[in-house]
C-alpha positions as CSV (number, residue, x, y, z in Angstrom):
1,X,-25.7,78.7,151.4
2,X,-25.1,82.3,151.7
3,X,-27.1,85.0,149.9
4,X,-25.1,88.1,149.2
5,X,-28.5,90.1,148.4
6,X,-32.2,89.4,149.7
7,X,-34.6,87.1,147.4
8,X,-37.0,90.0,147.1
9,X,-34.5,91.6,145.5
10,X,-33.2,88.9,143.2
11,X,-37.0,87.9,142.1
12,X,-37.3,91.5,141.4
13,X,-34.4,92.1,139.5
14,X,-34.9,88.8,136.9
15,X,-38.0,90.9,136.2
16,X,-36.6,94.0,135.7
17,X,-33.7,93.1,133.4
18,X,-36.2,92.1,130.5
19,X,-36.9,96.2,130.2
20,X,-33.1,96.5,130.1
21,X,-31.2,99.4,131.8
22,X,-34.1,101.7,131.7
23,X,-35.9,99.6,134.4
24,X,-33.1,98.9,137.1
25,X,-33.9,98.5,141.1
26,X,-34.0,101.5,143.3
27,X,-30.3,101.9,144.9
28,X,-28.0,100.0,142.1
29,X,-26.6,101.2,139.0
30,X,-24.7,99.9,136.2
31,X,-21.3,98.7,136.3
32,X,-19.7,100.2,133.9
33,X,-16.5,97.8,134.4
34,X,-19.0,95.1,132.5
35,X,-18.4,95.0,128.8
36,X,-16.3,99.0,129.0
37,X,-16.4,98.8,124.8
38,X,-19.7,98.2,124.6
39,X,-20.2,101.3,122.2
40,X,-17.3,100.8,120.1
41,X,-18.7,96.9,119.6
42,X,-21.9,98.0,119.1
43,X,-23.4,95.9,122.3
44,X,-25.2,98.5,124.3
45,X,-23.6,100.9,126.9
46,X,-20.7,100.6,129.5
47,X,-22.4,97.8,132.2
48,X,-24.7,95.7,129.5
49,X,-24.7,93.6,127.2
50,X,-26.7,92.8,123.9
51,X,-25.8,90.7,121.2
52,X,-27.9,89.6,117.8
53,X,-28.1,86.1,119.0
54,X,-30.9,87.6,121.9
55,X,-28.4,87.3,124.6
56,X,-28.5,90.6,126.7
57,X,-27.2,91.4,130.6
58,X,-26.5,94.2,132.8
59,X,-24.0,95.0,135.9
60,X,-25.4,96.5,138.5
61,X,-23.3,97.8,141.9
62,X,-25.0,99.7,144.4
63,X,-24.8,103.3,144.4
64,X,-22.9,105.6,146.7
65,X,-26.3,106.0,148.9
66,X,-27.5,102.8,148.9
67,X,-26.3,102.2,152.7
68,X,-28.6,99.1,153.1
69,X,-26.5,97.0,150.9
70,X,-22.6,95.9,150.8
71,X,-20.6,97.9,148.7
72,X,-18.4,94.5,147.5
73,X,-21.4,93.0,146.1
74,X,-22.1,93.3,142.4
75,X,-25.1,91.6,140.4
76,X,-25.0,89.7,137.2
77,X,-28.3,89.7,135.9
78,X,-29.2,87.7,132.7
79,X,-32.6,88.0,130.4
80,X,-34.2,85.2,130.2
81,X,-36.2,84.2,126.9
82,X,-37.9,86.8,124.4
83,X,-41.1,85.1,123.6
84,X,-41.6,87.3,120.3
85,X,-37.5,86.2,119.3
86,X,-38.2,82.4,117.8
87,X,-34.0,82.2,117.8
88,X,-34.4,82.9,121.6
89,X,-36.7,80.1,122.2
90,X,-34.7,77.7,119.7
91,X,-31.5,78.3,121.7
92,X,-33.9,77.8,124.8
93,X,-34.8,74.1,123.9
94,X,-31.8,73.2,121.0
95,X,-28.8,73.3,123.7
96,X,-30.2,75.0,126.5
97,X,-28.4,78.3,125.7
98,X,-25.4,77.1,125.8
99,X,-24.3,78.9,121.9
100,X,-26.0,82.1,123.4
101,X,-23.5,81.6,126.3
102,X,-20.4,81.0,124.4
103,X,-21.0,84.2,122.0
104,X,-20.9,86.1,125.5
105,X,-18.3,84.3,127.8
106,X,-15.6,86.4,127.0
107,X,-17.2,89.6,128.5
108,X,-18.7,87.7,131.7
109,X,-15.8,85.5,132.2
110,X,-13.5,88.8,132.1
111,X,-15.7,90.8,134.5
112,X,-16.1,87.8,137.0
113,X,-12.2,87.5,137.0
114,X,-11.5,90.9,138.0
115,X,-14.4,91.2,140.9
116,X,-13.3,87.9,142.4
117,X,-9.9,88.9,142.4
118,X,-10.5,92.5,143.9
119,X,-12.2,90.3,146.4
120,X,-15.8,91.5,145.9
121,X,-18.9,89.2,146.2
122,X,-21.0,88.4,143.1
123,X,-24.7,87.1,142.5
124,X,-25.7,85.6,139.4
125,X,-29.8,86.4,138.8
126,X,-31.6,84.9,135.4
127,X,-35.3,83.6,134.7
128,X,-36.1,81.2,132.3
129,X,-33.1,80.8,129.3
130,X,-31.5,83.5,131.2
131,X,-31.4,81.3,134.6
132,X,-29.7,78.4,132.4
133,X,-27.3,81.2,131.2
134,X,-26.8,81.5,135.2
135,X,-25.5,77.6,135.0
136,X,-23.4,77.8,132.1
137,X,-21.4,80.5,134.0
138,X,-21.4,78.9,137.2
139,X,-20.8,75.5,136.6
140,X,-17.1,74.3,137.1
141,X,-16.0,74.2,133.5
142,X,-16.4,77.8,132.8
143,X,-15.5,78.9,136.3
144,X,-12.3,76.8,137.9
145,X,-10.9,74.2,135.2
146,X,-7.2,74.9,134.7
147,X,-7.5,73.1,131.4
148,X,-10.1,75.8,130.2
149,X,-7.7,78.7,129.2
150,X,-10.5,80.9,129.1
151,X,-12.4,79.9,132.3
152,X,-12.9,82.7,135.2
153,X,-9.9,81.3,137.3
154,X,-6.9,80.9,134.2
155,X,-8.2,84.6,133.6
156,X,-7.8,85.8,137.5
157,X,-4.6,84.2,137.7
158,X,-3.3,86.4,134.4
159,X,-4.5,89.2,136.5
160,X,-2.2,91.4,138.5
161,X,-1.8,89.7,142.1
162,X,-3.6,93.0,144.2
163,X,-1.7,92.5,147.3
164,X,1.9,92.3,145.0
165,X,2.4,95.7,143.8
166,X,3.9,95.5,140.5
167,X,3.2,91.7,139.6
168,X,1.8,91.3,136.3
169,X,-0.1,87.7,137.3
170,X,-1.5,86.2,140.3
171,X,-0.6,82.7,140.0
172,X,-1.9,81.4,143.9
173,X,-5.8,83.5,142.7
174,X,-8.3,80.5,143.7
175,X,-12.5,81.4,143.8
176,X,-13.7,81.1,146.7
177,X,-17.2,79.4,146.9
178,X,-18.5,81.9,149.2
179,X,-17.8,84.9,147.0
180,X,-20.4,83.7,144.6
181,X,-23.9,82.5,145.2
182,X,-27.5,82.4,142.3
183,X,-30.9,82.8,142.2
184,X,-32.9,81.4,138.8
185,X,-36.4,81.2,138.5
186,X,-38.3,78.9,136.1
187,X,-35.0,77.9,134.9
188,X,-34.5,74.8,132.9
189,X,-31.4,72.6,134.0
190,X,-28.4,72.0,131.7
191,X,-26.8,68.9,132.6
192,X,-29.2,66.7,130.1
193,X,-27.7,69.8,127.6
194,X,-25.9,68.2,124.2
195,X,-23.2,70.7,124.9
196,X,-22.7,69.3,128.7
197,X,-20.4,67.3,127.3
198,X,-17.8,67.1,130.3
199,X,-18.1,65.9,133.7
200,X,-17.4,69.6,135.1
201,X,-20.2,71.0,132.9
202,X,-22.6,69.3,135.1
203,X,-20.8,70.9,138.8
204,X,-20.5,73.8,140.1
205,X,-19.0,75.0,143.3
206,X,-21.3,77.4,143.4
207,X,-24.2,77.2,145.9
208,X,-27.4,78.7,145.0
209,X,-31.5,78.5,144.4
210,X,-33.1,77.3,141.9
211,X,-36.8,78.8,142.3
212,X,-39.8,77.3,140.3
213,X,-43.6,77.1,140.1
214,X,-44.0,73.3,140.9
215,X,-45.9,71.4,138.3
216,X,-48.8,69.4,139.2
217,X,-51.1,67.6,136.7
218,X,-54.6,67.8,137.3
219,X,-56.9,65.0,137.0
220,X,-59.9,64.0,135.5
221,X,-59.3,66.9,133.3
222,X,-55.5,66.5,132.4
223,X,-54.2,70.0,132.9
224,X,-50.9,70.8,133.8
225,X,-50.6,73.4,136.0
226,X,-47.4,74.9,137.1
227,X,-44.6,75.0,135.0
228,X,-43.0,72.7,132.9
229,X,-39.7,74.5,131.4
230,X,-37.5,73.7,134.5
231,X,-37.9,70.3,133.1
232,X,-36.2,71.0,130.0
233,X,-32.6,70.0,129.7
234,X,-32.4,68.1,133.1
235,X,-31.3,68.6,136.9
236,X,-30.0,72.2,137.3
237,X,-26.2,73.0,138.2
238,X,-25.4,73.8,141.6
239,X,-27.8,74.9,144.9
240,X,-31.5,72.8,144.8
241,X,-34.7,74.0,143.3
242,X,-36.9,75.4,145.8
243,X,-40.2,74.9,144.7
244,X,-42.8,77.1,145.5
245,X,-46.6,75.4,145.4
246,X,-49.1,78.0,143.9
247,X,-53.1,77.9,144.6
248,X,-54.0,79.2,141.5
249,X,-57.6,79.4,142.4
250,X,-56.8,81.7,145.1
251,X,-55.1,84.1,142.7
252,X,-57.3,83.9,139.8
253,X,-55.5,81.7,137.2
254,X,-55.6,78.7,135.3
255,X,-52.4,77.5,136.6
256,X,-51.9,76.8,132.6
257,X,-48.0,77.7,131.8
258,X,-47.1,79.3,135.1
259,X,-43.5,80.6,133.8
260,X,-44.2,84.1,134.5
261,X,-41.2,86.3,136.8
262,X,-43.7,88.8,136.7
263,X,-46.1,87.3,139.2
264,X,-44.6,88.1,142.6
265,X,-47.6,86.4,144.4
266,X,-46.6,83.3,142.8
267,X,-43.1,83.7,144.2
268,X,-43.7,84.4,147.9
269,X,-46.2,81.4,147.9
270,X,-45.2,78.6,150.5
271,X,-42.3,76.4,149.6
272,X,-43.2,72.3,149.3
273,X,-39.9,70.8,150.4
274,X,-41.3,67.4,149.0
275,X,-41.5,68.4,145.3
276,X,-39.7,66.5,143.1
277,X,-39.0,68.0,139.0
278,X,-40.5,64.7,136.8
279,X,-37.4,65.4,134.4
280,X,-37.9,63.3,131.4
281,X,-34.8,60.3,131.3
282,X,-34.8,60.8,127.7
283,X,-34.6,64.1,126.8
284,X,-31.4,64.3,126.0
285,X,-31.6,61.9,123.0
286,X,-34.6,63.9,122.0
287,X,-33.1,66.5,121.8
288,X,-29.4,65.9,120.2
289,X,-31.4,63.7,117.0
290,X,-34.1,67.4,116.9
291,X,-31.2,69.3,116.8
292,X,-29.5,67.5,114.2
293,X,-32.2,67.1,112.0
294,X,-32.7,70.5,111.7
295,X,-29.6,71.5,111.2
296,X,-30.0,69.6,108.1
297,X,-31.9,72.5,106.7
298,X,-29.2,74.8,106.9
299,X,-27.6,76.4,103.9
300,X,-25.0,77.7,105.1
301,X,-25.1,76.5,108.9
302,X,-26.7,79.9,110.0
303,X,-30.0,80.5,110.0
304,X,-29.9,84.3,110.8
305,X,-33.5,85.5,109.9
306,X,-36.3,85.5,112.9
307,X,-38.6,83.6,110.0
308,X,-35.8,81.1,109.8
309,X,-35.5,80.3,113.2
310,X,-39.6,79.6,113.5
311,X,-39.0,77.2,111.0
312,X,-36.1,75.4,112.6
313,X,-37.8,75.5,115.8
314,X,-41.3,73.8,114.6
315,X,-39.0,70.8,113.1
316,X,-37.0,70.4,116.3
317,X,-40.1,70.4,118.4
318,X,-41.6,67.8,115.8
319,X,-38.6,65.4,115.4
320,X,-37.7,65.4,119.0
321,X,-41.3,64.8,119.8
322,X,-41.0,61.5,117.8
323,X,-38.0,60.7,119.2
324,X,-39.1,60.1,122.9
325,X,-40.1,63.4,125.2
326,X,-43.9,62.7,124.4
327,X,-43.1,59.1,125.5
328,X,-41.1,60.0,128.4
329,X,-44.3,61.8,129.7
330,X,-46.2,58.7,129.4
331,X,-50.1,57.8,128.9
332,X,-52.2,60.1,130.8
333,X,-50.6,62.9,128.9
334,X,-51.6,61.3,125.9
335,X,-54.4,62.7,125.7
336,X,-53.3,66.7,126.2
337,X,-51.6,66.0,122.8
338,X,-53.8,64.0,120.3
339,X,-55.5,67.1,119.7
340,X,-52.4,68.8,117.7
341,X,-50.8,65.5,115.8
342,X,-52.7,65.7,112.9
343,X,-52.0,69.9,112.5
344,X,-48.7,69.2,113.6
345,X,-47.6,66.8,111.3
346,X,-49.5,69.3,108.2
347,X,-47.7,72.1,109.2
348,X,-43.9,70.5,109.4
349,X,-45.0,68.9,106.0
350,X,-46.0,72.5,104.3
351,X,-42.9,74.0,106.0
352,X,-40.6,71.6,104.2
353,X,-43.0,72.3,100.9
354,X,-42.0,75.8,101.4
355,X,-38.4,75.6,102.2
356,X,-36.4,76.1,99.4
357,X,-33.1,74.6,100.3
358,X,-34.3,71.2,102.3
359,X,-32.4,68.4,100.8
360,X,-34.4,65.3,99.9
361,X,-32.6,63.2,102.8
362,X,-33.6,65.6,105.5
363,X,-36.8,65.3,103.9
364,X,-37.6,61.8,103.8
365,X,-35.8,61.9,107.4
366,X,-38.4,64.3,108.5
367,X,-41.2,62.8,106.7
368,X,-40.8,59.3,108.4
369,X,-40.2,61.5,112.0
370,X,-43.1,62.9,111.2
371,X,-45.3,59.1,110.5
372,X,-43.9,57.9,113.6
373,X,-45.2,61.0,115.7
374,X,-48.7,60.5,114.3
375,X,-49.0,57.3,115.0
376,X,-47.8,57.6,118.8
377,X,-50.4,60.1,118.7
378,X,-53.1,57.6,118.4
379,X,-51.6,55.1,120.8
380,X,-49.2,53.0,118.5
381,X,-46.9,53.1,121.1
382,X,-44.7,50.1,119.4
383,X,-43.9,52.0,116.6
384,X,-42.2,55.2,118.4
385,X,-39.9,52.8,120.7
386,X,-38.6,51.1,117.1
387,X,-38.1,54.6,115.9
388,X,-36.7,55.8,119.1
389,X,-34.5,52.7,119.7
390,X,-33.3,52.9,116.2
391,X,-32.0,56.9,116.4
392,X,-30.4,56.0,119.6
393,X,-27.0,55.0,118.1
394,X,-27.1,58.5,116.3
395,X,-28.0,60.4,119.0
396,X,-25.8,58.8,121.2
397,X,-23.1,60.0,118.4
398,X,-24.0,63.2,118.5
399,X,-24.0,63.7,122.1
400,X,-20.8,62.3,122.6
């Protein structure tokens, strides 16, 4: 693989995009080529862009004194979750971010065109959602299917030809691998995604790294330390993860939830070549049945209000729970989680009390989801595989 910038650099910029363009590394500036009408739309400035759903990215190119750096090379970097935004974390686990990706694919996919045609050199940065917003524009649907009229190459190729002065398309433009290369962090994979629907969603041509906090589970007090969102959603598109192995007691932390960019001691630990992500086989069922359910609360198929979305987001966690991803983790984890089933099971059961338009099927749906959790809970195991074996047809509808 080749890196067009320096992983100190990339780890620092993932971090500095959450503070927007207030906060960007010394030497770059915004490219304001990326999203040019972002005032008249409302999205930010010239070389970012935010939308209501949470999605927001900047540009950067470095500036005219920056002499340490190639002039060619531009950066893409993407924001990963907002933890106080319960639509961010919803899109985070519902499809992996790929409806956050979609609203925003027009003004990526337009800027990528025109740098790879100019023949410039891009790298794609994002932590957390934002590094699985990194795979949904780098994997091969969105970047080099001919079928895919809006994918980077059918827009290059509608693109004026830069060695044919005149021409008004460029129809021999192919992407060349090595103009392109990623860096995520923490980033949860997409290719176990309910919207990684097509073979191509799941490639990418793209090399990169994939960067995580390995997860280790700590025994004879079951802690996890490390972190466990790269697990979400599957293997990660393109490159290999590159794990790094953290001593947590040398650094002074629990280990607990180690999915912090901001930790750069965590990131320049050594790298254990032997790690290997646990990914859960069945998350994927889990997750399509979660997201359905929920949906079912919907009165108009939006659920636009912050409040809203910590609903939704309490139901898919407790339906695709039931479904399999506790039981994917299997016994010894048990135990981390009998603690919560019976508040757990309350709460989605006062949430349903206090939403107004819940129709009585997605009720009784969620009230049987929510039996079958408890009991798993306290080791009626039998009783979640019916459950789970019985959803399977639907979910296997709704992911295909």
């Amino acid at each position: 693989m080749t890196r067009l910038i320096e992983y100190s650099l990339a780890r620092d910029v993932a971090e500095r995009v959450y503070s927007g363009k207030s906060a960007l590394p010394a030497g770059w500036e915004l490219d304001t080529s990326f999203n040019p009408n972002a005032v008249t739309d409302g999205t930010g400035v010239p070389g970012e862009l935010h939308q209501g759903s949470g999605f927001y990215a900047y540009a950067l190119r470095p500036t005219i004194a920056n002499t340490s750096e190639a002039q060619n090379v531009r950066i893409l970097a993407i924001r990963g979750t907002e933890r106080k935004k319960p639509s961010d974390l919803y899109a985070d686990v519902s499809d992996i971010g790929k409806s956050q990706f979609d609203g925003a694919s027009s003004v990526i996919n337009s800027w990528l065109a025109r740098h790879l045609v100019a023949g410039r050199n891009i790298e794609l940065i994002g932590h957390s959602l934002g590094g699985a917003l990194v795979q949904w524009a780098a994997n091969d649907t969105n970047l080099i299917s001919e079928a895919n009229a809006t994918s980077v190459l059918s827009i290059g190729r509608n693109l004026p030809d830069p060695n044919v002065p005149g021409s008004t398309s460029h129809p021999k433009f192919v992407i060349k691998p090595s103009q392109l290369h990623f860096y995520t962090f923490n980033a949860p994979g997409i290719t176990l995604s309910p919207s990684a629907v097509a073979p191509s969603d799941k490639t990418s041509i793209v090399n990169g790294e994939h960067h995580v906090i390995a997860l280790k589970l700590s025994f004879p007090a079951p802690i996890l330390k490390g972190d466990a969102i790269h697990l979400l959603g599957g293997s990660p598109v393109g490159g290999g993860v590159v794990a790094h192995r953290v001593n947590f007691a040398a650094v002074g932390h629990s280990g607990w939830f180690a999915h912090a960019i901001n930790r750069p001691t965590w990131w320049d630990e050594p790298i254990d070549p032997g790690y290997v992500p646990p990914f859960p086989a069945d998350f994927q069922v889990a997750q399509a049945v979660g997201r359905f359910v929920t949906d079912l609360f919907d009165a108009n198929g939006q659920w636009d209000s912050e409040l809203a979305a910590s609903v939704k987001l309490v139901i898919f966690f407790a339906v695709a729970a039931t479904v399999g991803l506790p039981f994917q983790l299997g016994d010894k984890l048990r135990d981390l989680i009998k603690g919560v089933a019976a508040f757990s099971v309350e709460l989605v059961s006062s949430l349903c009390r206090a939403v107004s338009n819940v129709s009585q099927g997605a009720s009784d749906f969620l009230s049987g989801a929510a039996t079958a959790f408890e009991s798993f809970l306290k080791g009626t195991a039998k009783s979640v595989e019916i459950v789970r074996l019985a959803l399977r047809p639907y979910a296997a509808a709704l992911i295909h």
